[in-house]
N, C-alpha and C positions, 0 to 999 in steps of 0.2 A: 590435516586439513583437507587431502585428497577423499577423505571420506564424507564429505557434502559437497553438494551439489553450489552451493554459492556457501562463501564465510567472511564475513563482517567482521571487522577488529576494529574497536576505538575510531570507528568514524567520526570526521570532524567537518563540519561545513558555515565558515562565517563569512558574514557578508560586509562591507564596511557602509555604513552608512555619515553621509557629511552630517555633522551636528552645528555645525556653524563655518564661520568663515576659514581655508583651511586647518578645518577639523572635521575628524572623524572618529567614529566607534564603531567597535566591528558589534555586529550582530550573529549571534551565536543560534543561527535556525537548527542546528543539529549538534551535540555535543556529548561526544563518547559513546557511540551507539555500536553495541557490537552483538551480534546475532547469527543463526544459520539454518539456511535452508535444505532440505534433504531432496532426492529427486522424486520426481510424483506426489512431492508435499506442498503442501500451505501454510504460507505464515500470514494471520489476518495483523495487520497492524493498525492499534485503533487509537483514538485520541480526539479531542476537539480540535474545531477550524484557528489553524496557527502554531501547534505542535510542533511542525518539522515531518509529519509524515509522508508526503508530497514532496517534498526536498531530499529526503533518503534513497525513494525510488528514482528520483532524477541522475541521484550522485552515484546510484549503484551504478549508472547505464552511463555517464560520465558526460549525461546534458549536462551537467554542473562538475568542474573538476573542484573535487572534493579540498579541503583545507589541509585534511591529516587522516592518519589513518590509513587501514590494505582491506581490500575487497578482493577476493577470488574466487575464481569460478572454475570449477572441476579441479583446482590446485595449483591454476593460473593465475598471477597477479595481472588483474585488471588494470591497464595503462592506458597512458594517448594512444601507445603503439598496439597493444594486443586487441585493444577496442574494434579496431579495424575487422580483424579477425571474427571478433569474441559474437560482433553486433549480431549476423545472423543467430547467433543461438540466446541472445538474450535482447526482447521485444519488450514491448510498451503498450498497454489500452489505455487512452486518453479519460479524463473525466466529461468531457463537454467532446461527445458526436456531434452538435452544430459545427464547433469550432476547428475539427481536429480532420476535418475533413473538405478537401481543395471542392469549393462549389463550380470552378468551373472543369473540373473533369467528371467524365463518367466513371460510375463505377467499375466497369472493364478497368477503366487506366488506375484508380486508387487503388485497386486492390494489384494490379500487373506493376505495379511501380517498384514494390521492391524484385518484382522478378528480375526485371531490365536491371535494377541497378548491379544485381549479386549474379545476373547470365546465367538464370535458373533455367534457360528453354533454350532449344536448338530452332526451332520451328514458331513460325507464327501460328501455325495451327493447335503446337502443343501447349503454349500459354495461353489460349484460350478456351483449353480445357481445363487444364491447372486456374483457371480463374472461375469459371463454372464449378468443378468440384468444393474448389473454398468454399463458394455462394452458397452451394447443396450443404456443407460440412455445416454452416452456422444458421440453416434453416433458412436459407432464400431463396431464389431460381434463378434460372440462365435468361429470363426476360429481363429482371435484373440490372442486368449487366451492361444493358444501353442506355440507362435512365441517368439522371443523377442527383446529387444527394438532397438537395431541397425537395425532391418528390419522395420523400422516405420520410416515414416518424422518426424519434428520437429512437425508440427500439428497435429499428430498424437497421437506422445509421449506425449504434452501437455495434448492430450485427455483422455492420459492413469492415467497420473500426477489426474488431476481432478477425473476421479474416486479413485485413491487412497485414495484421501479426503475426497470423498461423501461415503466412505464404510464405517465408524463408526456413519453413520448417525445425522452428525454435524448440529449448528443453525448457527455460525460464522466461516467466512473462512476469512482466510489473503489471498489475492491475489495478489504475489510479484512480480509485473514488470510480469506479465503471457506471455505476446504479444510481448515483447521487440526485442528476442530473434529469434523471426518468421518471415518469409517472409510478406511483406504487402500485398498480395493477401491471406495470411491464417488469419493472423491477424483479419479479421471481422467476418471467422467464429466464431473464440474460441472466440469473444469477445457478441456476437449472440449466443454461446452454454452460457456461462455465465448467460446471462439473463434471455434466456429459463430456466434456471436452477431454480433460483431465482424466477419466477413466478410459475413453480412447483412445489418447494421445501418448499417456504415461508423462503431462506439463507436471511446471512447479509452477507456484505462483508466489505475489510478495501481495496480498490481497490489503489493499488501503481502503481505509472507510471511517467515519465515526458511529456508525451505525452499528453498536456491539451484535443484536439482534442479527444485524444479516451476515455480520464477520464469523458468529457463533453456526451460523448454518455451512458457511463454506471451507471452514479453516480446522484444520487438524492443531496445530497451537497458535496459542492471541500471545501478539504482546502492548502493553498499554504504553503510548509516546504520554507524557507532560513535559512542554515548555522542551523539548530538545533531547528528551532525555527518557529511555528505556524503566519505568519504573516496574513492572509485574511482567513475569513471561512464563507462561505454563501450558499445559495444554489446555482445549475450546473448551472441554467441561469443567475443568479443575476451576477454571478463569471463573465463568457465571455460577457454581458452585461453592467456592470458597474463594472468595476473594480475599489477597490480604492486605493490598494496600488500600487506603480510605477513599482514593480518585476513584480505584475501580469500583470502589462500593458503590460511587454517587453514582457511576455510569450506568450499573446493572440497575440500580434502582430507577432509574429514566427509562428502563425497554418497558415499551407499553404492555398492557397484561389485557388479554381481551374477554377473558370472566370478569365483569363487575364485581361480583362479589368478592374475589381476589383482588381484585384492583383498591376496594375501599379498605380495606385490611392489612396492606402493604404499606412497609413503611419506606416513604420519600424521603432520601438524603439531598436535601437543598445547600450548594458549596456557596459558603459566604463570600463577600468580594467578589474581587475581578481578575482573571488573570494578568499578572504581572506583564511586563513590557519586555520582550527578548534582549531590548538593549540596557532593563535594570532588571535584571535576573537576582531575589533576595539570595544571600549570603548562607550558606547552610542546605538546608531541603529547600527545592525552590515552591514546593507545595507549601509550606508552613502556615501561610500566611491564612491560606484558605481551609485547612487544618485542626477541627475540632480534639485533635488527640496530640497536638503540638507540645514540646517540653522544652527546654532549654538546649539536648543535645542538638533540637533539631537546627536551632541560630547559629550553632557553631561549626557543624560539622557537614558536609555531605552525603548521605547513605547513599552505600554503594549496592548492585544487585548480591544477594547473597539467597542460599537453597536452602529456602525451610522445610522441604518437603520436596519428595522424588523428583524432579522435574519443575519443579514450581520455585520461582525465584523472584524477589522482592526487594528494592531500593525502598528501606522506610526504618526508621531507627522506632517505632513503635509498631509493629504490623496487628493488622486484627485479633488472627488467630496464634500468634507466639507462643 
């Protein structure tokens, strides 16, 4: 396990919610999810709004103490107690820059704030450098640094979000929905500052999106969340190249195609129904339902991921290419 950078085993994450007068049923946002990161690598984790994607990067970092399951990092089990520790080397970019950032501090103090907390600086004058360099590191300036964040665009604030993160000098950052939230003319900077980063820094990321299209540009392997659960994981090309489960079919056929003429040519996987309800997860595949290639084992059984192919591994008791 010492040989990745972070290692995911059988994550488990439920919620309880009341269904009636003392009653409850747990909600299952994450269930069985186990994965690993290498250091200087990327894992894009993709999926629709409601997945559990969002919830996994939380529980990595232990905002949510997780239900079940071991998470370690360099061959450290991640706890309440090693967390303390562990936080400096593993950060967090928010999905919402409006939100994720205190309006009434300056940027000087958003981004100085983990220094104070971890007594990164001996000097008042040397955290003000170290705050200035972030600024330069994510393409901003030392004017900057007296403003605050309602005087910034959303790409801006993002920029600011990111160095907040690179100030404790981390190896692994969550990076939650970063783009989601941004205009698609800034969206290729921050996702361009990301990588630059990453080739400087030697980060790892846990890149969240449902946006295949921009997870396919920054991630070295995807893995596809449905309903809680890890169905396809292989590498960026293998994933939009040969896809084998039929979710990731519909997904890759949703990425826009900007030739027309390709565009009218391609054929659109439209998923029937609705995604089920986390708290009636169907019995079997929990995809089934929405499932044009569905068969009887899928009612009964749950497919588990298994390797059709070097590297490429698939939850799906019929897969495309078998």
């Amino acid at each position: 396990m010492a040989d990745h950078l972070l290692q995911v085993e059988d994550l488990k994450q439920y919620f309880p919610v009341r269904t009636g007068f003392l009653q409850s049923r747990q909600l299952k946002a994450v269930d069985g999810v186990s994965f690993h990161i290498d250091a200087g690598e990327t894992l894009g984790l993709v999926g629709e709004s409601g997945c559990g994607k969002t919830t996994v990067g939380r529980s990595l970092l232990r905002l949510y103490k997780p239900t079940g399951g071991t998470i370690r990092f360099k061959g450290e089990l991640v706890d309440d107690e090693s967390i303390k520790r562990l936080r400096k080397q593993m950060q967090v970019v928010f999905q919402d820059p409006y939100s994720s950032l205190n309006p009434r501090m300056t940027v000087a103090d958003i981004i100085g704030e983990p220094l104070d907390i971890h007594k990164l600086y001996k000097t008042e004058k040397e955290r003000e450098e170290k705050v200035v360099q972030l600024l330069e590191l994510v393409g901003l300036n030392s004017d900057h640094k007296r403003r605050y964040a309602h005087e910034f665009s959303g790409g801006q604030r993002q920029r600011i979000g990111i160095a907040r993160a690179l100030a404790v000098d981390p190896e692994f950052i969550v990076a939650d929905e970063p783009v989601s939230a941004l205009d698609v003319s800034i969206q290729a900077q921050i996702i361009n500052t990301f990588v630059e980063l990453q080739e400087r820094l030697g980060l790892a990321y846990l890149f969240i999106a449902h946006d295949l299209h921009v997870v396919h540009h920054v991630s070295r392997r995807i893995a596809v969340m449905y309903l809680g659960k890890i169905v396809e994981t292989a590498s960026a090309d293998q994933v939009i190249a040969s896809p084998l489960h039929p979710y990731t079919a519909s997904l890759i056929s949703a990425i826009p195609v900007a030739d027309p003429d390709k565009a009218r040519t391609r054929h659109r996987i439209v998923l029937e129904g609705e995604v089920p309800s986390p708290l009636n997860i169907p019995e079997g595949c929990s995809f089934r339902p929405r499932c044009r290639y569905a068969t009887e084992i899928c009612a009964e059984q749950t497919p588990q991921l298994r390797e059709l192919a070097p590297g490429h591994e698939v939850a799906c008791w019929n897969p495309l290419f078998d």
